[in-house]
OpenMM code with the backbone's topology and positions (N, CA, C; nanometers):
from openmm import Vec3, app, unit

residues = "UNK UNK UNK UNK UNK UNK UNK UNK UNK UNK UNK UNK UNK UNK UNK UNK UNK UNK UNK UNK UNK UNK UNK UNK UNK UNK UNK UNK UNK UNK UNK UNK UNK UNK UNK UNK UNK UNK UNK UNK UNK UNK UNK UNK UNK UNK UNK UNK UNK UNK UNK UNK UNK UNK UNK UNK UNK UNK UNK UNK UNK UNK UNK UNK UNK UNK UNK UNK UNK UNK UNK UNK UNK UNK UNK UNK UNK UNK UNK UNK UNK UNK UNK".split()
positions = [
    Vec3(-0.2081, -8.4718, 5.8264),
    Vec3(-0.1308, -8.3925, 5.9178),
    Vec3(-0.0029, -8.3474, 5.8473),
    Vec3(0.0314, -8.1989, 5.8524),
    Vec3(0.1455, -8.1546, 5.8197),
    Vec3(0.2658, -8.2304, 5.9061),
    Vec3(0.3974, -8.1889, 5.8827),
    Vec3(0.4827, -8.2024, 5.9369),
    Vec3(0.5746, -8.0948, 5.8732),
    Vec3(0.6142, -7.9702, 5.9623),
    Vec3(0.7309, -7.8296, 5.9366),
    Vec3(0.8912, -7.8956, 5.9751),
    Vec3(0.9096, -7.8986, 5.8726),
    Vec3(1.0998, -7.9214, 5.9369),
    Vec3(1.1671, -7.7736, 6.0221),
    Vec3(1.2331, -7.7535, 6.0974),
    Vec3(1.2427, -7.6774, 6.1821),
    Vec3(1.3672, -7.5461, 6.1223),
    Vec3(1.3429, -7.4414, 6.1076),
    Vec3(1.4071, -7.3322, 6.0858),
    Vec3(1.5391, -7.3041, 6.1187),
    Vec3(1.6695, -7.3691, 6.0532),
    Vec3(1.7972, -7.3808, 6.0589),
    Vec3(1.8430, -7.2398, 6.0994),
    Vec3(1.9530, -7.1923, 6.1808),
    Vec3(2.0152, -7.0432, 6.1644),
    Vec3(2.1256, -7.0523, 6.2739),
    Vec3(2.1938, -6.9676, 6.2677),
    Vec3(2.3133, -6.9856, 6.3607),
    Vec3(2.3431, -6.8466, 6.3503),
    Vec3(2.4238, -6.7898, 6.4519),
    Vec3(2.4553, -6.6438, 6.4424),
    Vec3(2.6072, -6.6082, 6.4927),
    Vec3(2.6845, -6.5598, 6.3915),
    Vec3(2.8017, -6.6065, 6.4379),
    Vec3(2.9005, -6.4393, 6.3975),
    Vec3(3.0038, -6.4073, 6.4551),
    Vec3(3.0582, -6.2593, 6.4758),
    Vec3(3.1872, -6.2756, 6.3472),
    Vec3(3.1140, -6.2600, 6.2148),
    Vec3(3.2133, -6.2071, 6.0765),
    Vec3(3.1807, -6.1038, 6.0473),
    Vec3(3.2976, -6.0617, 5.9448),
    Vec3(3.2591, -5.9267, 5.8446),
    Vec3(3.1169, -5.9203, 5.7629),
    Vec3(3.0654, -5.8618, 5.7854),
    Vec3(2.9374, -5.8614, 5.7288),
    Vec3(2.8972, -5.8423, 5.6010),
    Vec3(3.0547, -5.7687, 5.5564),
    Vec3(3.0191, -5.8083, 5.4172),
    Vec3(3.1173, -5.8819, 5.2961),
    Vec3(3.1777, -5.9338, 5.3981),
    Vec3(3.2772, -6.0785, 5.3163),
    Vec3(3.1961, -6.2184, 5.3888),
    Vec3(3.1337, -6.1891, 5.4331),
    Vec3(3.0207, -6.3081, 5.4891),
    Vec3(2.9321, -6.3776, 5.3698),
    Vec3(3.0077, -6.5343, 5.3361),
    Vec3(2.9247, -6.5798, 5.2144),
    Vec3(2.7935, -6.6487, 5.2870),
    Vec3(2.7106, -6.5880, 5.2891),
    Vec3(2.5865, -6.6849, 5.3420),
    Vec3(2.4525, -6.6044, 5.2660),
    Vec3(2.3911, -6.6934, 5.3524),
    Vec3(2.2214, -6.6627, 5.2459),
    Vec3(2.1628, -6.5186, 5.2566),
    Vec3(2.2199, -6.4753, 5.4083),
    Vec3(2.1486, -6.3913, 5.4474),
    Vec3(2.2398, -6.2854, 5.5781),
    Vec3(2.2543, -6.1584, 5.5534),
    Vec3(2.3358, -6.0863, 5.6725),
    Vec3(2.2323, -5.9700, 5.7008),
    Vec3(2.2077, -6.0137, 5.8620),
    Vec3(2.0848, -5.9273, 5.9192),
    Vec3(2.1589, -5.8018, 5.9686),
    Vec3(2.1278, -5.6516, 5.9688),
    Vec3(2.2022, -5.5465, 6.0456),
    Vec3(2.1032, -5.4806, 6.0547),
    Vec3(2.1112, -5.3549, 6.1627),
    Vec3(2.0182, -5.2878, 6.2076),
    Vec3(2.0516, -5.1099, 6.1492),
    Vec3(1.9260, -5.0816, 6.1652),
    Vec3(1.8740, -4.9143, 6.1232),
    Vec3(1.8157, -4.8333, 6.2325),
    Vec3(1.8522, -4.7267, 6.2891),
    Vec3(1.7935, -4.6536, 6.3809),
    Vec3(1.7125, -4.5622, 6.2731),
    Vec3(1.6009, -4.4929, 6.3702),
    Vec3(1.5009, -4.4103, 6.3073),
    Vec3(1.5930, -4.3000, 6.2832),
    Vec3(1.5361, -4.2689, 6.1750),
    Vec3(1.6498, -4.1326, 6.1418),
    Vec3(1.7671, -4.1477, 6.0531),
    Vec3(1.7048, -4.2523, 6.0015),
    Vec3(1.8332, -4.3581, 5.9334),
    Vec3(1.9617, -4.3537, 5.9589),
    Vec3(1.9401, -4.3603, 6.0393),
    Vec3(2.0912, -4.4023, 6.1043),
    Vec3(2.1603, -4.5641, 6.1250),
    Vec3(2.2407, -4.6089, 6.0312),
    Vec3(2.2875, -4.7389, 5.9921),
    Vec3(2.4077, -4.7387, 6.1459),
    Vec3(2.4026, -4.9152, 6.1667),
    Vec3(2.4851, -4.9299, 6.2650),
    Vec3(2.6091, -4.9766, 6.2264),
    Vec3(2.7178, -4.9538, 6.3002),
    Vec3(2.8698, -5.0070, 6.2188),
    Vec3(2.8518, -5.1013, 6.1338),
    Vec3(2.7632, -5.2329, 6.1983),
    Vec3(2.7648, -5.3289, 6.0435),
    Vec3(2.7374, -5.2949, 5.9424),
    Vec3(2.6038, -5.2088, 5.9638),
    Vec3(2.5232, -5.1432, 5.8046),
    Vec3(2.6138, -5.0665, 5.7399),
    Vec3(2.7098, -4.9919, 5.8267),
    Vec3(2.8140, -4.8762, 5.7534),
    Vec3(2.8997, -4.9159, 5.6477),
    Vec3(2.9747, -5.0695, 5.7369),
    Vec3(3.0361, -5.1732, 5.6304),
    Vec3(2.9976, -5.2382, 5.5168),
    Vec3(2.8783, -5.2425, 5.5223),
    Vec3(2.7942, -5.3129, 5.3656),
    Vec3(2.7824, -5.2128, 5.3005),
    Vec3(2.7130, -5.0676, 5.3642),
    Vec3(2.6794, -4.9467, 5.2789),
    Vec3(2.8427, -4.9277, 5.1892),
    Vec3(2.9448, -4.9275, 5.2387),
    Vec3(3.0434, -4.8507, 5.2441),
    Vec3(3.1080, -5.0050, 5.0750),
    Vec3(3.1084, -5.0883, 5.1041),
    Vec3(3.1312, -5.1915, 5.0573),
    Vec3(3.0426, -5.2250, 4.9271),
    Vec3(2.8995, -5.1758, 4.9470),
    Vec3(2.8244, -5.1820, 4.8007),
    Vec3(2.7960, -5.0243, 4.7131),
    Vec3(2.8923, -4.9437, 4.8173),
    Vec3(2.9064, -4.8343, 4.7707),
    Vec3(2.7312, -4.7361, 4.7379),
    Vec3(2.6821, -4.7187, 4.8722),
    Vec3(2.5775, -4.6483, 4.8927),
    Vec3(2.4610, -4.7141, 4.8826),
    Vec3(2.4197, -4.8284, 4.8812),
    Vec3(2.3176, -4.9052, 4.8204),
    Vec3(2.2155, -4.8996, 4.9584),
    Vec3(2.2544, -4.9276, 5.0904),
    Vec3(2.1907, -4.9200, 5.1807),
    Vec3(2.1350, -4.7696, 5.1694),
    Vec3(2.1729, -4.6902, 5.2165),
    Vec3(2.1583, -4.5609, 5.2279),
    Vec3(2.0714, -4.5198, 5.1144),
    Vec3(2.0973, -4.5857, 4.9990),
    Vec3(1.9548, -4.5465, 4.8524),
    Vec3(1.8466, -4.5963, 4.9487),
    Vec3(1.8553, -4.7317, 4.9780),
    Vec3(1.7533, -4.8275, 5.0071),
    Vec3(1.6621, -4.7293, 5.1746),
    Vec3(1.7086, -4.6614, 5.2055),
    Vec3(1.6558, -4.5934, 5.2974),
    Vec3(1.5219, -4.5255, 5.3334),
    Vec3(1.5379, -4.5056, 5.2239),
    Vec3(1.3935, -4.4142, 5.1946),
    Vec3(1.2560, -4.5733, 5.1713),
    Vec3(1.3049, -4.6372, 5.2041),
    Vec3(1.1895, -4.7666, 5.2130),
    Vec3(1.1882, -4.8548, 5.3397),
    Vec3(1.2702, -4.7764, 5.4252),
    Vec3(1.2137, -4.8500, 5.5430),
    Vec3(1.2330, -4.7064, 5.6532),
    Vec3(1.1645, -4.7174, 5.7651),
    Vec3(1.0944, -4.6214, 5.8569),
    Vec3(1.2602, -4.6225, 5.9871),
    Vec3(1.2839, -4.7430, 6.0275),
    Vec3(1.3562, -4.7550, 6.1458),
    Vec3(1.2996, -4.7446, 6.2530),
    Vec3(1.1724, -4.7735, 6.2579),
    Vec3(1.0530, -4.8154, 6.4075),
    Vec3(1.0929, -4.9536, 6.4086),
    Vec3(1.1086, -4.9731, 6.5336),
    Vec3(1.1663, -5.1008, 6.5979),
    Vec3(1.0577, -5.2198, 6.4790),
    Vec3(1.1234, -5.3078, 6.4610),
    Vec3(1.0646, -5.4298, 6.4273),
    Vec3(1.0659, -5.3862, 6.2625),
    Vec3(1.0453, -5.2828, 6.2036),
    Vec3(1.0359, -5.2538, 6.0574),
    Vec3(1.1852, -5.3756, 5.9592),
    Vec3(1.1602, -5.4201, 5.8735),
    Vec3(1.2432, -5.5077, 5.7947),
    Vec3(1.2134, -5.4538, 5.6251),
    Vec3(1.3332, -5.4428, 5.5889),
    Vec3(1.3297, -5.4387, 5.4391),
    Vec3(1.4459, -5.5855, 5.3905),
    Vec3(1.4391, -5.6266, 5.3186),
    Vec3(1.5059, -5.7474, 5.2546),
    Vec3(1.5470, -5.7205, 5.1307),
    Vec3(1.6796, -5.6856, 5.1040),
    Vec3(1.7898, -5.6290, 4.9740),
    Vec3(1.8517, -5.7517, 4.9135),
    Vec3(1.8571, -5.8047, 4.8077),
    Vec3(1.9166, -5.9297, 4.6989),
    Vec3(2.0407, -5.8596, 4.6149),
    Vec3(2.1164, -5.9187, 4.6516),
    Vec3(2.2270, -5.9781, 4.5950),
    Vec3(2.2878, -5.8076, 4.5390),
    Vec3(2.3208, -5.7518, 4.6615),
    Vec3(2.4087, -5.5943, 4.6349),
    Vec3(2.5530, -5.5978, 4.6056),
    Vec3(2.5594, -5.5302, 4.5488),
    Vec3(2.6895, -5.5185, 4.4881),
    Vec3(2.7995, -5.5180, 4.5560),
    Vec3(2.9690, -5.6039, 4.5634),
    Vec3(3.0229, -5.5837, 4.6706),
    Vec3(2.9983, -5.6378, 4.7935),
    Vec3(2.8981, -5.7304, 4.8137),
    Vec3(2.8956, -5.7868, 4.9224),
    Vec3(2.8752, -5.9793, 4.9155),
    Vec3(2.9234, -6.0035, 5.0289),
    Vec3(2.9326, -6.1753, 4.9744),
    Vec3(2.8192, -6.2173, 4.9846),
    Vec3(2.7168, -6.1892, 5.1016),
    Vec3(2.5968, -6.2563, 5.0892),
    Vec3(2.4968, -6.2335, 4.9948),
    Vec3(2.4021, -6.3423, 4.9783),
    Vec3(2.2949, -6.3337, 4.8877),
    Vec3(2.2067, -6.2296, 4.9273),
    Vec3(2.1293, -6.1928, 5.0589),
    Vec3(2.0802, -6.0985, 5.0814),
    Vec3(2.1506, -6.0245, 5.2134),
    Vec3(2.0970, -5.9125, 5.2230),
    Vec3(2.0750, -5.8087, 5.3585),
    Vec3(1.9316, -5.7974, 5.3779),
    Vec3(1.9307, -5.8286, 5.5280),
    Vec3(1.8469, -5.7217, 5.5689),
    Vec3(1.8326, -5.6354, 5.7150),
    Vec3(1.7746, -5.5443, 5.6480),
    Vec3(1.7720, -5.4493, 5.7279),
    Vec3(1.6622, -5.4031, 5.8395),
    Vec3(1.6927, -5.4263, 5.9797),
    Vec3(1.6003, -5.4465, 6.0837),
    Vec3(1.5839, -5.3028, 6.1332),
    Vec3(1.4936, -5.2586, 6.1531),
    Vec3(1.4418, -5.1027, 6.2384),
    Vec3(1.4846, -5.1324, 6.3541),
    Vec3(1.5465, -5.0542, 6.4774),
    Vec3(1.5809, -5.1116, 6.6158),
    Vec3(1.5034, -4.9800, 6.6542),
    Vec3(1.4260, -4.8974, 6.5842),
    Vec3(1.3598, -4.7808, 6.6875),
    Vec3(1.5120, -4.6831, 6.7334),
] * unit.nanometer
topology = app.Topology()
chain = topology.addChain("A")
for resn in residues:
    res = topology.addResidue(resn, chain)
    for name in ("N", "CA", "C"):
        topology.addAtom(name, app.Element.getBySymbol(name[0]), res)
């Protein structure tokens, strides 16, 4: 019999991109349209989101996962489709 240790996370209201953690989730409307958080990382890794665009759709549920961008504290972004 397996045994899964249980999926740690907490969600808490910082700068998103002076945020040292593993991981900073923000959202994408279709049409790529980045939401204030995304604006702050884009704006902060100096266009990197906005390259990264053209690889995700922005249909609700769509995820792309970005490592270690320039200018930003966390190890990754990612970027959630909200439709």
């Amino acid at each position: 019999m397996r045994y899964f240790r249980p999926v740690e996370f907490s969600i808490k209201t910082l700068s998103p991109e002076t945020a040292k953690t593993a991981c900073v989730v923000v959202g994408v409307h279709q049409g790529s349209e980045l939401t204030a958080a995304a604006r702050r990382i884009d704006q902060a890794s100096k266009g990197a989101l906005k390259k990264a665009l053209r690889d995700i759709s922005g249909k609700t549920a769509s995820t792309l996962l970005l490592h270690h961008l320039p200018g930003v504290a966390a190890e990754r972004v990612l970027l959630v489709g909200l439709g």
